[in-house]
N, C-alpha and C positions, 0 to 999 in steps of 0.2 A: 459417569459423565456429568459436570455440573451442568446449572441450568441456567449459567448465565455465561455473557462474551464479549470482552470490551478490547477493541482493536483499536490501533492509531496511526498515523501517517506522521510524520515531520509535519513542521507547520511552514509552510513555504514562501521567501521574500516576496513579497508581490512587485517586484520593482521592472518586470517584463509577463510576456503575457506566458500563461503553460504553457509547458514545452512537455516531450516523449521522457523527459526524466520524472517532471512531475507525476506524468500520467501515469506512468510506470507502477510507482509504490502507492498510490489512490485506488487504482484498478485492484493490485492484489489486497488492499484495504476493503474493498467494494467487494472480491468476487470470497472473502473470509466471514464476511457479515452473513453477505448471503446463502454459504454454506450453511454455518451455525444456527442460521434463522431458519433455514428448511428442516436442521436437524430438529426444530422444535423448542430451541433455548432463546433466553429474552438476549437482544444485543444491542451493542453501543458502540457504533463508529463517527473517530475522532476526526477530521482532518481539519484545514485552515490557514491561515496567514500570521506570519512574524512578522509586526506592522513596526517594532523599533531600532533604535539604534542608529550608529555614523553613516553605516550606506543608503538610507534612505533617507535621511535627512537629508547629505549631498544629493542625489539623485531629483529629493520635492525642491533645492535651492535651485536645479539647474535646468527645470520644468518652471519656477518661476510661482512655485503652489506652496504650500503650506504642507508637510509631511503628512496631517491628516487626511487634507484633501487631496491629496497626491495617492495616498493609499486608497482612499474612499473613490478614485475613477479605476483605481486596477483591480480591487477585491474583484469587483464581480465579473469580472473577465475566467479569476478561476469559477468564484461558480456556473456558472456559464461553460464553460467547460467542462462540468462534472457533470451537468445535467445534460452535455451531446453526447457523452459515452456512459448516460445512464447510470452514473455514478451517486449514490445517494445515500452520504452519510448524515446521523440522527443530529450532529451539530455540526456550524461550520462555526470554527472559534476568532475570534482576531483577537492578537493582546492587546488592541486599544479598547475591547470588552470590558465595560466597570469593573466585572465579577472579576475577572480575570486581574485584575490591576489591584484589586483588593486582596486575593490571592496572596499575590508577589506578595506583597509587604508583609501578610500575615506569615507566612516562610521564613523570609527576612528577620521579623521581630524572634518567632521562632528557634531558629539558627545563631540571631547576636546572642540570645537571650541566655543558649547554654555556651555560650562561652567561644564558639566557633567562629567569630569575625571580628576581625582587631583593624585598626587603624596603621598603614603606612604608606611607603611613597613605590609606584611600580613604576620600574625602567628594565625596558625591553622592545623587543620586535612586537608590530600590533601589523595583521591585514585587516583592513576596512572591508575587503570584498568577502572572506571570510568569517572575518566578525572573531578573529582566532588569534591569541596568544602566540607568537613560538619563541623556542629556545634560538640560538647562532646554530648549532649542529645542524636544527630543521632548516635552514636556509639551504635554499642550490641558488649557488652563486648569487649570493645575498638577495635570493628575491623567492616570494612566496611558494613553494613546494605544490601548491595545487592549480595557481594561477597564472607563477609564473610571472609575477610584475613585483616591479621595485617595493621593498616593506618598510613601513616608516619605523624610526626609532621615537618609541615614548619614553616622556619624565613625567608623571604626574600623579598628584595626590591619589589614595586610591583605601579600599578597605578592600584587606584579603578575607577568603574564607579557609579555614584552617582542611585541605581538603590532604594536606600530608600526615594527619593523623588518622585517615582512614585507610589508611593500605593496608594493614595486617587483617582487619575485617572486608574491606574488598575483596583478597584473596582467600580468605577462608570461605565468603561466598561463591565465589567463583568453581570453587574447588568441592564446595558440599553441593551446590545447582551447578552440574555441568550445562543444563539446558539452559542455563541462564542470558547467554550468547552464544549465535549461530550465526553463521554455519562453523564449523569446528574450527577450521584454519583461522578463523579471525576472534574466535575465542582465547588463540593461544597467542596471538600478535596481541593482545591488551594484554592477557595476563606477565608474558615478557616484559612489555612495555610498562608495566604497574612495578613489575619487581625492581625494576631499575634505582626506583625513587620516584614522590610526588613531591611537586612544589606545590606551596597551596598558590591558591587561584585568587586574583583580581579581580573583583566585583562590581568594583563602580569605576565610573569615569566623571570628569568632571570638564572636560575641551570641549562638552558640546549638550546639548539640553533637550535631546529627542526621547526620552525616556521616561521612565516610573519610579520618581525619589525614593531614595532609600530611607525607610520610613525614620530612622533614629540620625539621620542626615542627610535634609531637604537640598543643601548643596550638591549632593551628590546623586548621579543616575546609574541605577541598576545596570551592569552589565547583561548587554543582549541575550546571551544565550540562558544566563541563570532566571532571568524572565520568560523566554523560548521555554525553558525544559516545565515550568509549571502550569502550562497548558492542558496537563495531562489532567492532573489536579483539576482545574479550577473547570477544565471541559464537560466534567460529570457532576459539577456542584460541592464542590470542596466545604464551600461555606455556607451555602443556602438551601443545599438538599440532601442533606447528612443520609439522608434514606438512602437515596442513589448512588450516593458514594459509597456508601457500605454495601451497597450491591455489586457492583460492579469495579471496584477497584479491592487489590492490584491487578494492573491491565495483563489480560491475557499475553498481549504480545504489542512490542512499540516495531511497527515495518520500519526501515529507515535505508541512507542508502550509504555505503560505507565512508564514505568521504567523512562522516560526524559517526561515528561509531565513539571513539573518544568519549564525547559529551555525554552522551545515550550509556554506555557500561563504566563508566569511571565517574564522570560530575555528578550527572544525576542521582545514582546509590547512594554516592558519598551525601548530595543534600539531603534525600532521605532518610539516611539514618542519622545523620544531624537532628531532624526534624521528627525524628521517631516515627515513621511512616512507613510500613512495606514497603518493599520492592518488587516493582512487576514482575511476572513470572516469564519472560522473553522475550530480548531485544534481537529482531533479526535483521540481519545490514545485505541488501541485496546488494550487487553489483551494477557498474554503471554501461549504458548503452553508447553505444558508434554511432557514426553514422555513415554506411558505406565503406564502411572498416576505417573510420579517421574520426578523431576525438570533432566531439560536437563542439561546433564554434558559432557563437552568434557573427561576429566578423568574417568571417569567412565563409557563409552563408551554408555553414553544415549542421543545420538546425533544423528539429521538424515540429512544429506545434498544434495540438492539438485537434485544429482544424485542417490540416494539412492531413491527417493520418487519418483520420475520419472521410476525409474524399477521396481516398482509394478506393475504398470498397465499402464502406457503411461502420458504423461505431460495433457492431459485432465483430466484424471481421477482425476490426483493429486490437477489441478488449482479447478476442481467441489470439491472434498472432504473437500479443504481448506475451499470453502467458504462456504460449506452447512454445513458443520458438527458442527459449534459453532455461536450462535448469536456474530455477530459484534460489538466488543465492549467486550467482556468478555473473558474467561481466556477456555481453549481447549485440550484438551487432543488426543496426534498423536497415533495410535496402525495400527499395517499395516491390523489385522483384520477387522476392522472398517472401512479404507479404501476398502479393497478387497470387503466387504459386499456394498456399498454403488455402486462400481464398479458393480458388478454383479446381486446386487439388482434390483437399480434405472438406471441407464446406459444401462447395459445391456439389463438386463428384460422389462424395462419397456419403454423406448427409442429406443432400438434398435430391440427389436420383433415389434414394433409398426411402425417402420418405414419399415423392412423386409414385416412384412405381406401386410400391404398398398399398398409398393412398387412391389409385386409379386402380388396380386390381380390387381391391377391396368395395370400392364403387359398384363395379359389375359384379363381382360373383356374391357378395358377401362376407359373412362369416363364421365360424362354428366350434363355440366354445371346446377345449379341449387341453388337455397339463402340457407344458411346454418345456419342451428339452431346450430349446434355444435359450432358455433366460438362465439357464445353469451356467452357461460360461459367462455372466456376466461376474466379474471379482467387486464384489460391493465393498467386501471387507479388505481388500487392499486400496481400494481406491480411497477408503475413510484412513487408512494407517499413512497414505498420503498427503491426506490434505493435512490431519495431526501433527506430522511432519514439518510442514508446509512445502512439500515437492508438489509446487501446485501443477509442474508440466508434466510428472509424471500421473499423475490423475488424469490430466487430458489426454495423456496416451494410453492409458488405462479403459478409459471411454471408449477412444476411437476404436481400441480393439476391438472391442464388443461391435461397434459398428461393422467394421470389418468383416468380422465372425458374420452379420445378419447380412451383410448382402453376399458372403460367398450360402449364407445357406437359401436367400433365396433363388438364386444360381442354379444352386444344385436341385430343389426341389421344383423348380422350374411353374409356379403355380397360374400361370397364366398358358400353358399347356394341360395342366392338370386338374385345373379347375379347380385346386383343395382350398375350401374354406380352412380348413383347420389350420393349413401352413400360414394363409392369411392371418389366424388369428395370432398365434404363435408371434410372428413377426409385428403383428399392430402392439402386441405386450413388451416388445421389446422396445418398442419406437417409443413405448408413451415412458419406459424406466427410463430411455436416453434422453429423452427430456427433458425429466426429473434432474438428474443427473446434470445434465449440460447448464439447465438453467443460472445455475451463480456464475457461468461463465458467458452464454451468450444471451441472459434475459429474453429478448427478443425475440430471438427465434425459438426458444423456447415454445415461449408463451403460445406462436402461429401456430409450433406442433401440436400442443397441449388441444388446444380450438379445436383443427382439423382431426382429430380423433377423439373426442369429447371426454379428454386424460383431465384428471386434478393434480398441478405439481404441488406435491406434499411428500414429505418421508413415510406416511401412511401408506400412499397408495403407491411405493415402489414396492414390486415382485408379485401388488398383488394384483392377480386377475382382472383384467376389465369385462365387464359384461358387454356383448356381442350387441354394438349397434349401427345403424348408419352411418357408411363415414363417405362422406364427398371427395374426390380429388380435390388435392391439396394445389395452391401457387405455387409460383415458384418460390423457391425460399431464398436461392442465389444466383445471382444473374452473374453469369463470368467478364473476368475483367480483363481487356485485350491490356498486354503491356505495350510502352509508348513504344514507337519504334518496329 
């Protein structure tokens, strides 16, 4: 087990406020930190804003602001956002960050330097909303493949990076690290798509002036996303904290959401080993969310943003529903019924009577230390080959099992008829491992548990015995949520 853990999120446009996509791959950013940090390992979580490029320069001309300060009133909208659903990564990065911007270039200088970027002229399909290249094939019906709107044709000056001389080592990495990308299915849609042929890639633009000159020509502004992917870099101190960097990079794992897989297993390596730099050890591409089983549309008002999913039922409920309600890795469909059921079902019902009743039995009779059978069904070591995994929903089902398991066994031993301290205790041992346990997903409520039964959440102190002390009825931990209607 090493003893370090560097996670990362996409770094995301700021050019509207979070929404359930954002939150999505942050949350499972957020709830992988906090696993690894409970396991007792140092960690470093990435996330942030992509402050450059065409679309946000349009977007600050048409707000009437300056790009910078166009970005500068939306950043803190996400953090602000991360801090309602308790999210809290060790940096929040912008690439309008010096460090960051210093970075880029030194890549740059890096990459011309062996020989990997030549001077020519690129003509081609460009989306502005995408920030994305494409060939005539990727067109449906001459218009963007993901957006769906008319794609302009460019002429313009440009320097490529020679990214067609990396396909034969792309693939041989790919093929020696199969964990390299995940989940399987979309490991083998790049590799396919790699075998085909690469074109090498355009790197600058020159229509417009919202970027980070390319250092060996000031004329010229770094193409978006090759500035985007060196966040990772420059987030842990590429330049200024050589220590931290050598700790912590290459990154554990890049979360991302498939729509940029591309960029994440194909661009990024290729500049890497241009630039002689490891390559992270897993880029995982989640799938994208509904809404109400219909593609999320800001125009069409099938959007739900962060503050919306949080006044359902509270930033717990919302961080639990994300990550139980779809296997990790596939596509999800958001309904606030389905929320509200999971809330009142599994939270509620099942968590929170379970904790109430323990906790009010255990008030009156007590309790009396004794070995417990109960904490044997709990599966620790599958729920860790889980989270390894990153099947972070079947961990949470893994949990609730065990939850399960403890209120069919207070059921059966019935100890509010039987007066048995012992069952009492048996059952408080098990409420304070679910705790433990639950914590990197519902922090919060965690923490109430942890209190009302006077638990430490630490990996130390799962399985091991608590010693026998007072414990007061517990609040309520979930208040049910009528649906509308």
């Amino acid at each position: 087990m090493t003893d370090t853990y560097y996670v990362t999120t996409p770094i995301y446009y700021p050019n509207d406020v979070p929404h359930i996509g954002h939150a999505y791959t942050t949350l499972a950013g957020d709830v992988l930190a906090r696993w690894h940090k409970l396991q007792g390992k140092e960690v470093f979580f990435l996330t942030g804003t992509d402050e450059h490029g065409k679309k946000i320069e349009e977007a600050a001309k048409k707000a009437k602001l300056s790009p910078k300060t166009f970005t500068d009133h939306l950043v803190p909208k996400f953090k602000e956002a991360w801090k309602k659903l308790n999210i809290h990564p060790d940096r929040f990065i912008r690439t309008t960050d010096t460090d960051h911007e210093q970075v880029v270039q030194v890549i740059l200088s890096e990459v011309h330097k062996k020989g990997d970027i030549y001077e020519g002229h690129y003509e081609g399909y460009y989306c502005t909303a995408c920030e994305a290249y494409y060939t005539e094939k990727d067109l449906v019906d001459g218009c963007c493949p993901i957006h769906k709107t008319k794609i302009e044709k460019l002429k313009e000056e440009s320097y490529f990076f020679k990214l067609s001389k990396y396909q034969k080592l792309l693939l041989a990495h790919y093929k020696k690290n199969p964990d390299f990308i995940s989940p399987d299915h979309r490991r083998q849609e790049i590799i396919n798509r790699v075998k085909e042929g690469l074109q090498d890639l355009s790197i600058s633009r020159t229509s417009f002036s919202w970027g980070i000159p390319l250092p060996f020509d000031k004329d010229h502004i770094t193409y978006v996303w090759f500035d985007a992917l060196v966040n990772y870099l420059s987030g842990i101190g590429y330049l200024e904290n050589t220590q931290r960097f050598k700790k912590f990079w290459p990154a554990n794992v890049h979360l991302i959401g498939k729509d940029i897989l591309w960029f994440h297993a194909v661009i990024w390596p290729a500049i890497l080993l241009s630039a002689d730099i490891p390559l992270p050890k897993k880029i995982f591409a989640h799938g994208w969310w509904t809404f109400n089983n219909e593609k999320i549309s800001k125009s069409r008002g099938k959007v739900i943003n962060v503050d919306d999913l949080i006044n359902i039922a509270g930033a717990d409920s919302a961080r639990y529903f994300l990550i139980r309600e779809t296997p990790f890795g596939e596509d999800g469909d958001f309904s606030e019924d389905a929320l509200i059921e999971r809330h009142n079902n599994e939270l509620a019902n099942k968590l929170g009577n379970l904790v109430s009743r323990v906790s009010t039995l255990a008030e009156i009779y007590g309790l009396e230390k004794t070995t417990s059978t109960l904490s044997k069904k709990l599966k620790i070591k599958e729920i860790e080959k889980h989270m390894e995994s990153l099947a972070l929903d079947k961990a949470l089902t893994e949990i609730f099992s065990f939850i399960d398991a403890s209120n069919e066994y207070i059921q059966a031993k019935k100890p509010w008829e039987t007066k048995d301290k012992k069952v009492l205790y048996e059952l408080v041992n098990a409420i304070k491992d679910i705790a433990i346990l639950l914590s990197p997903f519902v922090p919060e409520t965690a923490e109430k548990i942890a209190k009302t039964f006077h638990a430490t959440i630490s990996w130390e102190s799962l399985q091991k015995p608590i010693s026998p002390v007072k414990i007061k009825k517990a609040s309520i931990l979930f208040n049910k949520v009528k649906k509308d209607g």
